[in-house]
C-alpha positions in Angstrom: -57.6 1.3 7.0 -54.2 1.9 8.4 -51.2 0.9 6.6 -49.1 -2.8 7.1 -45.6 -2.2 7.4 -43.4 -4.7 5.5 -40.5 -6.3 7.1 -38.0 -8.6 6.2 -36.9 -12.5 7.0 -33.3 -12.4 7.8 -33.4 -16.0 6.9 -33.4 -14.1 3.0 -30.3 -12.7 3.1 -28.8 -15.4 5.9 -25.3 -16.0 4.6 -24.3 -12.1 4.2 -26.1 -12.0 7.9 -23.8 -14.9 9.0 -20.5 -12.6 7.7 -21.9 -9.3 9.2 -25.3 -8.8 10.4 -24.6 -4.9 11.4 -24.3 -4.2 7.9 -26.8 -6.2 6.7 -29.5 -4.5 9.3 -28.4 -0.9 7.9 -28.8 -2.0 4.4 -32.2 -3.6 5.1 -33.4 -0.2 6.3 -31.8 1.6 3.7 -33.8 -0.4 1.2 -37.0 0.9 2.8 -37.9 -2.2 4.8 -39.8 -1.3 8.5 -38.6 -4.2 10.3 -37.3 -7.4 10.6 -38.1 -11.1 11.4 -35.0 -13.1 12.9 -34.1 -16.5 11.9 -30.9 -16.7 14.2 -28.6 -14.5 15.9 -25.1 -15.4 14.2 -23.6 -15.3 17.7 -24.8 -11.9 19.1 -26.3 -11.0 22.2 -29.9 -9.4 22.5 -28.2 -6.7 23.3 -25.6 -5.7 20.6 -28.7 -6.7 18.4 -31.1 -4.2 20.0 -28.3 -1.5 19.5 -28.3 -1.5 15.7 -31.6 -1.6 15.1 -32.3 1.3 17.3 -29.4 2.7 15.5 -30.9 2.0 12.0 -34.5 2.4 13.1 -36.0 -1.4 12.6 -39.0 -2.7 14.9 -38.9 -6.3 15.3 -41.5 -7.7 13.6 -41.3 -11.6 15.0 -38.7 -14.0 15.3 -38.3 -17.7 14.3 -37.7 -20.0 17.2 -38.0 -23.7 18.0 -40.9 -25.1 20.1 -38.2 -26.5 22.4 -37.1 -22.7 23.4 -40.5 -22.3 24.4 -40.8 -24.9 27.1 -40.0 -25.9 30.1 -36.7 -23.5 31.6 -35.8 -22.5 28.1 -39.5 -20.2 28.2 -38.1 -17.5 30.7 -34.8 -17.0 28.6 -36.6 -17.0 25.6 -38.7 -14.2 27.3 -35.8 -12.6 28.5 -34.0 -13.0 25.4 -36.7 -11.1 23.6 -37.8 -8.4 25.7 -34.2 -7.5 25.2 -34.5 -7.6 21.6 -38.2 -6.0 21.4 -39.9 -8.7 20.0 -43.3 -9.8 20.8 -44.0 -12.5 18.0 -42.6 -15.9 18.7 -42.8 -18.2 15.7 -42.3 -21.7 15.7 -41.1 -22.6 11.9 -41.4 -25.8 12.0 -41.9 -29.1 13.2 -39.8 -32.1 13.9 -41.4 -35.3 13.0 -43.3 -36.3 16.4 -44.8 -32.8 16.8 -46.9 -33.8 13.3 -46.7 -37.2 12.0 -50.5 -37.8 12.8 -53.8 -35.9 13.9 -53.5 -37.2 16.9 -49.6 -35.3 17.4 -51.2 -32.3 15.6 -53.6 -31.8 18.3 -51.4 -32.4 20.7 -49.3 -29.8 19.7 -51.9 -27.3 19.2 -52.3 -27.9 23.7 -48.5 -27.5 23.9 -49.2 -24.0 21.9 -52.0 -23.2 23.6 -50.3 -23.6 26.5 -47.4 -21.9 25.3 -49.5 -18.4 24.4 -51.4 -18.6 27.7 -47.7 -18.4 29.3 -46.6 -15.1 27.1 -49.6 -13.3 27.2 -48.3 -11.4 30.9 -45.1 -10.5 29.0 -47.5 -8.9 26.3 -45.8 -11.8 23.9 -47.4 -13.9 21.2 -46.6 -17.6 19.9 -47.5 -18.9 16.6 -47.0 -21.3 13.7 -45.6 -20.8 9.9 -46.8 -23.2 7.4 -44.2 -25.2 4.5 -46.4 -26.9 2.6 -46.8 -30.3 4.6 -49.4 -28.8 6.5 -52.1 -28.6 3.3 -51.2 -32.8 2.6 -54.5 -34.1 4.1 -53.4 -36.5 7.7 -56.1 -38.9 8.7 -58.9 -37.1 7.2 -58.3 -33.7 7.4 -55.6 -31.1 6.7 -53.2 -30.6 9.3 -53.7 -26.6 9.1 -56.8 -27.2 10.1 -56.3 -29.2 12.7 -54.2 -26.9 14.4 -55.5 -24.0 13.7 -59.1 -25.4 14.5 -58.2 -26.8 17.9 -55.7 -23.6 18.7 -57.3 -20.4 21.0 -57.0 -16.7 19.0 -54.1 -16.2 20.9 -51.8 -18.4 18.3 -50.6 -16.4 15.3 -51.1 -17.8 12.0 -48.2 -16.7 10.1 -49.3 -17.9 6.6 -46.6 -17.7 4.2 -48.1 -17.7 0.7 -45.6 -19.2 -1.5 -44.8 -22.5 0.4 -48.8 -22.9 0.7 -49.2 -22.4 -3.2 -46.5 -25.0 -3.5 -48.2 -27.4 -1.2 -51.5 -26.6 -3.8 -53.1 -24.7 -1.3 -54.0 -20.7 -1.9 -54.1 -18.1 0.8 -57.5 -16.8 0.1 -59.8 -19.4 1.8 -57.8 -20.1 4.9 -57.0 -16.0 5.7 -61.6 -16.3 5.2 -61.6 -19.2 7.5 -59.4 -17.9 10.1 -60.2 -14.1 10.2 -58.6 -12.0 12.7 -55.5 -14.5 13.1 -53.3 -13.5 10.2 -51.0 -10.8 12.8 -47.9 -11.5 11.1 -48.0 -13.0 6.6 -44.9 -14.6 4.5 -45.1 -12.5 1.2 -43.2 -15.2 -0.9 -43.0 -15.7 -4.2 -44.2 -19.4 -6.0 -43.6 -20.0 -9.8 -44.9 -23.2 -11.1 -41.8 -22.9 -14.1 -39.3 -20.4 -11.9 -38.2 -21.9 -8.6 -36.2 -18.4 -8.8 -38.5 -16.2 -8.6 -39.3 -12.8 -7.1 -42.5 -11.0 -5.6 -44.5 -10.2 -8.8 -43.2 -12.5 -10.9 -45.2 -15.7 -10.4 -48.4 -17.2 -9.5 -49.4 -16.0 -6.1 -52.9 -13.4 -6.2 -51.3 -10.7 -4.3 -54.0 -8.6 -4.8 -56.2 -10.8 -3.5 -54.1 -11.6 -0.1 -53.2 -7.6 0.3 -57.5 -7.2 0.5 -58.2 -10.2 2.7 -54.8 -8.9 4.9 -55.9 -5.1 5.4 -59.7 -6.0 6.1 -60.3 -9.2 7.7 -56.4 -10.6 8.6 -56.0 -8.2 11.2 -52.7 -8.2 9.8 -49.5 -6.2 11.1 -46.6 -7.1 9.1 -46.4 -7.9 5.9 -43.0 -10.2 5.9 -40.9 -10.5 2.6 -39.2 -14.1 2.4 -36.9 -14.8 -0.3 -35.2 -18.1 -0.4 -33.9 -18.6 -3.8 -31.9 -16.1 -5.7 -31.6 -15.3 -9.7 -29.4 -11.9 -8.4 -27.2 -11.8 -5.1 -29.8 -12.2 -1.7 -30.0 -8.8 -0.9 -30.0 -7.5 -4.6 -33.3 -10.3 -4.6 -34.9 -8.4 -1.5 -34.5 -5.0 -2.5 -36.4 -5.7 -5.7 -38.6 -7.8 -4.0 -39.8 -4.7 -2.0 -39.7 -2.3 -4.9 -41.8 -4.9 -6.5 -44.6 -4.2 -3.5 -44.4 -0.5 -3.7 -45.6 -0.4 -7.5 -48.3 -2.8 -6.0 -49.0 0.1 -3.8 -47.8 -1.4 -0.2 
C-alpha cells in the first residue's frame, strides 16, 4: 500500500505563524513534515504563500475555512483563492450554533455541503467537515456524526481528528469501519485522560489501530498532525510530535 504523507495544522504552531509564517513554513519542512493544512493566512496573499512553499517544497494538504466562504459570491474567491494556493481540500472546522443545534439543522447542513461539493467538483476541489467532540453528544436520537455523515454524498471529506473524538468518548475505530473510503484527509492528535499536554505517543489514542483502518479502508491521503497544547514551545511540541510517528513507522 502506498505511503500517507503527514502534514501539519498551522493552527499548531499559530502564534509564531502570526509573527512570521515564512520561517515557520521552512522550519516545518525542515522537521520532515510533507505538507501543510492552513488555519489562516496572517495577512498574506495566495500568492506570496504559494511562493514559499514552492520554495521550501510543501504540498498543501487542506485548508480550514468557514462554511460562509463557501457560499453564495464568497464560493468563486474561495476557489480562486485556492487554486492560487494549490489546495484542493476545503474544510469547514466548525459550526456556529444554527448550522447544529438540532437534527433537523444537521441535515440541513449536510444539503448545504452537498451542495457545496457538487459546486467544487469542476475545479477538481473537495469540501468536508472536522469533528470537536460535540458531534459524538447524541441530538434527538442519534449522533450528530452520523447524521451528517449518513445524509452527506462520498464527495464530503470526513476529516476525523482523533483526539477531540476520544475526548467527546468516541474512538476512531468504528466510525473510519462505518464510513470507509471517506477518511481523505485524518487529525493525528493526541488525547490524555490525566495530560491535557500531551504529545502523539504519549496518551490514550490506538494509533496503531487508526494507522491500519487509514492505509486499508480510509482511503486516506494525509495524515495531519494537530497540536493544540504545549508542555515545550509549539514548534519544539510538533517536531517531536512527528519524530514520535516515525518510531511508529509513518
Amino acid at each position: 500500500m502506498a505511503r500517507i504523507p503527514i502534514a501539519l495544522q498551522l493552527y499548531s504552531v499559530r502564534d509564531d505563524a502570526a509573527r512570521d509564517l515564512q520561517g515557520v513554513l521552512a522550519a516545518v519542512a525542515k522537521m520532515g513534515y510533507e505538507g501543510v493544512e492552513f488555519a489562516g493566512y496572517y495577512g498574506h496573499d495566495a500568492k506570496t504563500i504559494r511562493g514559499w512553499l514552492d520554495e521550501y517544497g510543501l504540498k498543501v494538504a487542506g485548508a480550514h475555512v468557514g462554511i460562509d466562504t463557501l457560499l453564495g459570491d464568497e464560493l468563486q474567491r474561495s476557489i480562486a483563492f485556492h487554486q492560487i494556493l494549490g489546495n484542493t481540500n476545503l474544510i469547514v472546522p466548525g459550526l456556529a450554533e444554527q448550522w447544529r443545534n438540532s437534527r433537523a439543522a444537521w441535515l440541513k447542513t449536510a444539503e448545504t455541503m452537498n451542495e457545496i461539493a457538487a459546486a467544487l467538483k469542476p475545479y477538481g476541489m473537495r469540501t468536508g467537515y472536522h469533528n470537536h467532540h460535540i458531534e459524538f453528544v447524541p441530538l434527538d436520537g442519534e449522533l450528530p456524526w452520523d447524521t451528517f455523515f449518513g445524509n452527506t454524498t462520498p464527495d464530503v471529506i470526513m476529516q476525523f481528528d482523533t483526539g477531540n473524538a476520544l475526548h467527546g468518548g468516541a474512538q476512531a475505530g468504528p466510525f473510519l469501519r462505518r464510513y470507509p473510503g471517506r477518511a481523505i484527509t485524518v487529525h493525528l492528535k493526541e488525547y490524555a485522560a490525566g495530560n491535557d499536554k500531551a504529545l502523539i505517543g504519549e496518551g490514550d489514542v490506538p494509533w496503531q489501530e487508526i494507522f491500519t483502518l487509514c492505509e486499508t479502508i480510509g482511503a486516506t491521503e494525509w495524515y495531519i498532525v494537530e497540536q493544540e497544547s504545549y508542555a515545550y514551545p509549539p514548534l519544539e511540541c510538533v517536531d517531536r510530535c512527528l519524530q514520535a510517528l516515525r518510531a511508529m513507522g509513518r
